[in-house]
Each structure stands twice: as C-alpha cells, then as structure tokens.
C-alpha positions as CSV (number, residue, x, y, z in Angstrom):
1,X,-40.6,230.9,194.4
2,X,-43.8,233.2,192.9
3,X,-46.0,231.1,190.7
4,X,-47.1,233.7,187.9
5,X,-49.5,230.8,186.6
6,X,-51.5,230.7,189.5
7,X,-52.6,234.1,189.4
8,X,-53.3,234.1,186.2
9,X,-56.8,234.5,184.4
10,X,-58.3,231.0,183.5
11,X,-59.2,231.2,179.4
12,X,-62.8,230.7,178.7
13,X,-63.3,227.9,176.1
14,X,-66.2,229.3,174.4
15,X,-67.3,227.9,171.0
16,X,-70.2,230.5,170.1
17,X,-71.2,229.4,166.4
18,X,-72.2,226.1,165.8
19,X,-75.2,223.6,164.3
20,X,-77.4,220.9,164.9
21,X,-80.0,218.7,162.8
22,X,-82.2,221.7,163.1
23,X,-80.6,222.9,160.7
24,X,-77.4,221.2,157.9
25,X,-75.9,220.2,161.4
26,X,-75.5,216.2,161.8
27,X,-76.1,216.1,165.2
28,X,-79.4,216.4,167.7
29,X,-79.2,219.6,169.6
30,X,-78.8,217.2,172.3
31,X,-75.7,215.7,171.0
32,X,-74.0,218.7,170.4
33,X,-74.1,219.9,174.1
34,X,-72.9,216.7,175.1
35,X,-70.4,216.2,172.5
36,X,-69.3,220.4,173.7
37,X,-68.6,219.0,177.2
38,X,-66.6,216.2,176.3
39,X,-64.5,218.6,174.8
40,X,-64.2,220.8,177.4
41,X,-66.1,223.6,176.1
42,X,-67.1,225.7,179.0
43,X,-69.6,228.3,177.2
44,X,-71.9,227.4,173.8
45,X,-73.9,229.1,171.9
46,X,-76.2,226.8,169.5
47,X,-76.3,228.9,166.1
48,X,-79.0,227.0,163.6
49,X,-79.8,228.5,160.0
50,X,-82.5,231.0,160.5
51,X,-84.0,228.5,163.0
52,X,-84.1,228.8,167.0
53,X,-86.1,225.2,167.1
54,X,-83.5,223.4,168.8
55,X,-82.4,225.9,171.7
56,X,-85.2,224.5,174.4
57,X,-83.5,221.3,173.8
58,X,-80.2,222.2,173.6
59,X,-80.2,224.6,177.2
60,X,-82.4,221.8,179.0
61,X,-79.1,219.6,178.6
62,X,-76.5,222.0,179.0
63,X,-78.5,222.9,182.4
64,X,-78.6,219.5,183.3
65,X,-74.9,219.1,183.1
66,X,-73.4,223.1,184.2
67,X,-72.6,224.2,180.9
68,X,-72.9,227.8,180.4
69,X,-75.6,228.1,177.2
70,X,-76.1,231.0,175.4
71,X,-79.1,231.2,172.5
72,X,-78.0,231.8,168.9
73,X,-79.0,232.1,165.4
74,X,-77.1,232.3,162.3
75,X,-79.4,234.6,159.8
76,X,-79.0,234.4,156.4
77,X,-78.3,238.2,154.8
78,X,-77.8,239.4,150.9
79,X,-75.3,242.0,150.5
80,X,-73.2,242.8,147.4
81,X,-73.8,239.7,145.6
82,X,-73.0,237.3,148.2
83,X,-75.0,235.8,151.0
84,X,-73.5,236.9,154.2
85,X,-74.0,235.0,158.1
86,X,-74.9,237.3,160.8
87,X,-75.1,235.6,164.7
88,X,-76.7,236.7,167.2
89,X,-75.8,235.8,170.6
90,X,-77.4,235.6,173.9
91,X,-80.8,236.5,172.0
92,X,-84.1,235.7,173.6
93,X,-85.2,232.5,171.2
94,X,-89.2,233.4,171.8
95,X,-88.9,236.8,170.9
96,X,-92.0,237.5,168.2
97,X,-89.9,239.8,166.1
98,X,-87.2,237.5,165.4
99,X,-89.5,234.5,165.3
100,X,-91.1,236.2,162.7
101,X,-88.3,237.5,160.6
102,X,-86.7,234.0,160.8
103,X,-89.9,232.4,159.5
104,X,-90.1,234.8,156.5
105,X,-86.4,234.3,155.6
106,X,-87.3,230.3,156.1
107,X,-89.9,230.9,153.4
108,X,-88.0,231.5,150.6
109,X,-86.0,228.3,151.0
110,X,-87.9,225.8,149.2
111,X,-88.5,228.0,146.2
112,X,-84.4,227.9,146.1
113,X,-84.3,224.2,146.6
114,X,-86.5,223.8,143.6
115,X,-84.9,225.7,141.3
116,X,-81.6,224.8,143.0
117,X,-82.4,220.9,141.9
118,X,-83.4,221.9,138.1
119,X,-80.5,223.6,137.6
120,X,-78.6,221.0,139.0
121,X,-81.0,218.2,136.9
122,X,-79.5,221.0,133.7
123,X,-76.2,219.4,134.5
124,X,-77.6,215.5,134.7
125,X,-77.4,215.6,138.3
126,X,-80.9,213.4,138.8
127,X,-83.4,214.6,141.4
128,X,-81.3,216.2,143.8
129,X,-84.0,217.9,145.3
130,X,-85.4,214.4,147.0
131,X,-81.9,213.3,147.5
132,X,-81.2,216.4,149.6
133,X,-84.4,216.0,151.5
134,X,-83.2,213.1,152.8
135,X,-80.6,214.4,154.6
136,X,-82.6,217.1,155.7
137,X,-84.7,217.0,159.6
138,X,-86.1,220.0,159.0
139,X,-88.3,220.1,156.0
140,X,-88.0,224.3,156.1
141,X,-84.0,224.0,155.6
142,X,-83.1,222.3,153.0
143,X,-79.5,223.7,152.6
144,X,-76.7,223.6,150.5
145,X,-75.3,221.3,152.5
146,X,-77.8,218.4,152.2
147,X,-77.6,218.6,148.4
148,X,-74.2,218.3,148.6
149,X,-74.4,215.8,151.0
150,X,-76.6,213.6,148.3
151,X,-73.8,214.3,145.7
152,X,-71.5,212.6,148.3
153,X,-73.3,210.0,149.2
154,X,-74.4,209.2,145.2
155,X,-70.4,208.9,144.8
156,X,-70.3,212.2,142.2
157,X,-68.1,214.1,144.3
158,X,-65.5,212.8,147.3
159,X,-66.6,215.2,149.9
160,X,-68.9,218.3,150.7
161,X,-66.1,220.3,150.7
162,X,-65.3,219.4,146.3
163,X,-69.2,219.5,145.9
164,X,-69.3,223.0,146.9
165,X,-66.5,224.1,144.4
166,X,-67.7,222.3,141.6
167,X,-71.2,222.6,141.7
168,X,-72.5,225.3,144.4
169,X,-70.7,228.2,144.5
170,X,-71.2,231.4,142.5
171,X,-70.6,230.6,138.7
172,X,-71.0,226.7,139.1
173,X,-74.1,224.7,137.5
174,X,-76.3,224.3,140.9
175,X,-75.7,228.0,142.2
176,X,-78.8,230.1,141.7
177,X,-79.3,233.8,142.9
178,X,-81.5,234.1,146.0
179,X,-82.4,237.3,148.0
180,X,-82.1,236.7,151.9
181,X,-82.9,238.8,154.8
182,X,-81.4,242.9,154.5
183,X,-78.2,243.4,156.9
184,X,-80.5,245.9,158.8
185,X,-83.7,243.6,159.3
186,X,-81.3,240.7,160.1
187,X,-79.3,242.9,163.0
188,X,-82.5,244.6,163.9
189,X,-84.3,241.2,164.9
190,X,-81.0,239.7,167.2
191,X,-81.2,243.3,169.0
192,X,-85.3,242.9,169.2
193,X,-84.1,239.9,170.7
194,X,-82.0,241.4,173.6
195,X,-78.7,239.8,171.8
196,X,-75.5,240.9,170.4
197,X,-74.9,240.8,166.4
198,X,-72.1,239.7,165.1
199,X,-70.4,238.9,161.3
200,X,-69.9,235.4,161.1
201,X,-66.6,233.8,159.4
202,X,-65.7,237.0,157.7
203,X,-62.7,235.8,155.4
204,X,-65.4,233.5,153.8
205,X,-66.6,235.9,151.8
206,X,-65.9,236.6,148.2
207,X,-66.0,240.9,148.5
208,X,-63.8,243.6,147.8
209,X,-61.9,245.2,149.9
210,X,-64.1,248.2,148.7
211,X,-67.4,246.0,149.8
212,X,-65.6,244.4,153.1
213,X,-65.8,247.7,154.3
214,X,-68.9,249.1,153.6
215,X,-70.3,245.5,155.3
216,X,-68.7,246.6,158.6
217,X,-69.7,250.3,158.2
218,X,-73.4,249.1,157.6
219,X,-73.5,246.6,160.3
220,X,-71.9,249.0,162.5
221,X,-74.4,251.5,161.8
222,X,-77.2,249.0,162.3
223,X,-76.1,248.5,165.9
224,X,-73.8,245.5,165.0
225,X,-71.2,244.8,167.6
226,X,-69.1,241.3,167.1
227,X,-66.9,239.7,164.7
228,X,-65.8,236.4,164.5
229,X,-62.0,236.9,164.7
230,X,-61.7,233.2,165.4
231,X,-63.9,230.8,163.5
232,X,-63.0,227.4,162.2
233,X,-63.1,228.8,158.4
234,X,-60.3,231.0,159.5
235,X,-56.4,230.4,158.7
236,X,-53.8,231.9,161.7
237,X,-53.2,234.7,159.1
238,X,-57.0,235.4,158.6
239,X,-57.5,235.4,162.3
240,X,-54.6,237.9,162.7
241,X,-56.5,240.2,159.6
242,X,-59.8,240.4,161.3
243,X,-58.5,240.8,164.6
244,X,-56.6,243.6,164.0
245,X,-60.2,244.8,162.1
246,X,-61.5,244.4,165.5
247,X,-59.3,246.9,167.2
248,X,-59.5,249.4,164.5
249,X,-63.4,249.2,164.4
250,X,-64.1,248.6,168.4
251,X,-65.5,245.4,168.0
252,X,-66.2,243.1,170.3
253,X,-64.1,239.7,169.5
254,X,-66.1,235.9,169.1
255,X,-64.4,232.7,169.0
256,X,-66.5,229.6,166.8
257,X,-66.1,226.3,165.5
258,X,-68.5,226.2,162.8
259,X,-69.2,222.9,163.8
260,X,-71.6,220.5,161.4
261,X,-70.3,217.8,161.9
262,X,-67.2,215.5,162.6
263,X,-66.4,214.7,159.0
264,X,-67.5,217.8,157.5
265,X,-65.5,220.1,160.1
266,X,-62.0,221.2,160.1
267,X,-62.6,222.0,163.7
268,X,-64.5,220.5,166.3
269,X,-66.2,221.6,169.0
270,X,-64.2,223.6,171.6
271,X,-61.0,223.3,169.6
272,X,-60.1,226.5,167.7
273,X,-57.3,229.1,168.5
274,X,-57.7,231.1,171.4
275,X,-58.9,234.8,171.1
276,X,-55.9,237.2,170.8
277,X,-55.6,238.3,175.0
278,X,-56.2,242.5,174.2
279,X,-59.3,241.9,172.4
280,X,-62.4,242.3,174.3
281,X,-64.4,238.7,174.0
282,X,-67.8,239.1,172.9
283,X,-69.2,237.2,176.3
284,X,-68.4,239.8,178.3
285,X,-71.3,241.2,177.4
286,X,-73.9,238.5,177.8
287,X,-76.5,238.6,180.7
288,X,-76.5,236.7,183.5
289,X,-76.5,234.2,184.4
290,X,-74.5,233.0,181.2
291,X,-71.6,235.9,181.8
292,X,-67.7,234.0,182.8
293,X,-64.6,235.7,184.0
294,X,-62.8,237.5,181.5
295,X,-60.4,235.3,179.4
C-alpha cells in the first residue's frame, strides 16, 4: 500500500520574530537559541528592538548546535498615529547604514522614558522611570515593557498584559506621543542590509481600514516584501485575514512567536499555527546557507 506521507514535504518550523534581554526580551540571546531547539524550532531569526547587539551571540550558539539562524531586527516606524514594527530578515547585522539608522531611532528612547515616567508620576505612579530601568539590560531600550514590568512587580497591575490597557496605550495616563523611524528609512536600512522587510503582527494595530491599506501600499512601494500572516498576536481568524492580504498583495508569508518571554507570551517558541501551504514562506528567499526546503 502507497504511503502519501512519505513523499510528502517536511514543514519548516520557523519562528522568525522573536526577543532577547537585548532588548524587553527576558532571556540571553543565548537562552533563546537554546530554549528554540528544545522546541524543535528548525529556523530562528533573533528580532531585538532597534538593536542587532545580541545576533553574534545568538548565531555562535545556533552554529554550535545546527540550527539554521537568520539575523533580524524589529524597527520601530510612526505611521498614522500609531507606532508600527517592521522585521527585517536575513539582514547583514554590521551593515553601517542600518547600524546607523538603528542607533538614531535608539536615541530618542530615553527622552520618551523620561517623559513616559512623569506622566506616569501625574498619575501617582512613583518613579517608574528607575523601576523600569531595572528590568532593563540595555540601558538604550528602556521599553514599554519594563515599565510595565515594574507596575507588575510593585503589585499595581496583575500582569503586563492589564498594565498595557490601563496605563500604556494610546489615551491612557503613561502613553506619550513619540516620532519613530519613517516606513521608508526603516525598509530602506533592512534592504541596505541585504534583508527582506516585512510588517510585523499586523492585526495589532489600531488603523483604518482606509490607513491598513495605504501601510501596505507604502511598504510595498518602499521595496517591502513580507507579512507576518502568522504571529503569536494573531487569532485563527486574523491569520486567515492577512493571509488572504498576502495573496491579494503578492507577499511573501512569515510565521513568528513574538516570544518575550514564558510568562509574558501566549506563544512560545516554535509553537504557532503553521503557514497556510499556497502561501509562499518568506525563507524561501534567504541566502545560503540559511535557505530550507520549501514547507
């Protein structure tokens, strides 16, 4: 009797968006490798904030062990109001344009965390700013995350997750305006950098059907090529959304965790749908020799 299984394609587990301490990740860049291959992750990308400082570290260990590594960045973007992630993948982490873009996006992060802290003192939230720092490894990325972290820990909120809606999102006491890197500059850099572009966790985002579009026509036109049709921020109906954007746009299709951290996460490592089978899966266009079979 014919086997059809045995023939059939083998499906890469590729988790292509995820972060370490380098950035509001809770792990070492180390860690993360390691904790990717006990989970059967077969391709990883390492995606810090506006940061490539862990990606040495990170492919030394993945090379050490045969997991297929891929450089990434997540880059911070304004663009209608809301601050949008764009990955780049496969990118060459010593590349002086990016290095340089990322640094000047890194340099307007303080300046927030300042004013992100006396808004939040407004409220009688007591230096947050030091709280935060202390969750932070990298003094040039103090996120979000590690101030609400420090409301966690300080027993004001139950989790990150309730911090964020109460306290950090547009309209709420500790949200302040900030302008990030332009969609162009941002996709420009990852291409500098030999990678491939993509828009990260797109049903995160708080825009109009209206502004949805004119992000993809923008990115598009910038030389964007990826979206994250499965991401860990992404319900099965959201998935099914952008996928089907995907095919109407003739974009190539990434799969990501968003991993932080295990209690932070709703997915870990390696662990998130797979990739609807007719979309075309962004690794298909890395570089050797990071490039797996088609699945």
């Amino acid at each position: 009797m014919n086997d059809s299984s045995a023939s059939a394609p083998r499906v890469i587990n590729a988790d292509l968006h995820c972060h370490s301490t380098v950035s509001d990740g809770w792990l070492e860049p180390e860690a993360v490798v390691l904790r990717a291959l006990a989970n059967g992750v077969d391709l990883l990308a390492l995606t810090d904030h506006d940061e490539v400082g862990g990606i040495d570290a990170a492919a030394r260990v993945a090379q050490a062990h045969g997991l297929a590594f891929v450089a990434g960045v997540e880059i911070s973007v304004s663009f209608a109001g809301e601050t949008i992630h764009i990955v780049g993948l496969d990118i060459d982490p010593h590349e002086p344009v990016l290095l340089e873009g990322l640094a000047k996006v890194r340099s307007g992060r303080d300046a927030r965390a300042r004013r992100m802290s006396d808004a939040l003192e407004a409220v009688g939230i007591h230096d947050a700013l030091a709280g935060a720092r202390r969750f932070a490894r990298n003094p040039e990325l103090v996120s979000r995350a590690h101030f609400a972290r420090h409301l966690v820990a300080s027993g004001v909120m139950p989790d990150v997750r309730t911090v964020f809606d109460h306290y950090l999102v547009r309209g709420k006491p500790g949200f302040v305006e900030h302008e990030w890197a332009s969609l162009e500059d941002a996709v420009g850099w990852i291409r500098a950098a030999g990678g491939v572009a993509v828009v990260a966790h797109p049903a995160r985002y708080r825009l109009s059907a209206a502004d949805l579009g004119a992000l993809f026509d923008r990115f598009v036109a910038a030389g964007g090529e990826a979206v994250e049709v499965v991401s860990g921020a992404h319900t099965e109906d959201e998935m099914r959304r952008f996928a089907s954007l995907a095919r109407q746009r003739h974009l190539l299709a990434s799969r990501a965790s968003d991993f932080h951290g295990e209690k932070e996460s709703p997915v870990d490592l390696g662990c998130c749908r797979p990739l609807p089978s007719d979309l075309e899966p962004v690794w298909s266009r890395f570089r050797p020799p990071s490039k797996p079979s088609h699945g």
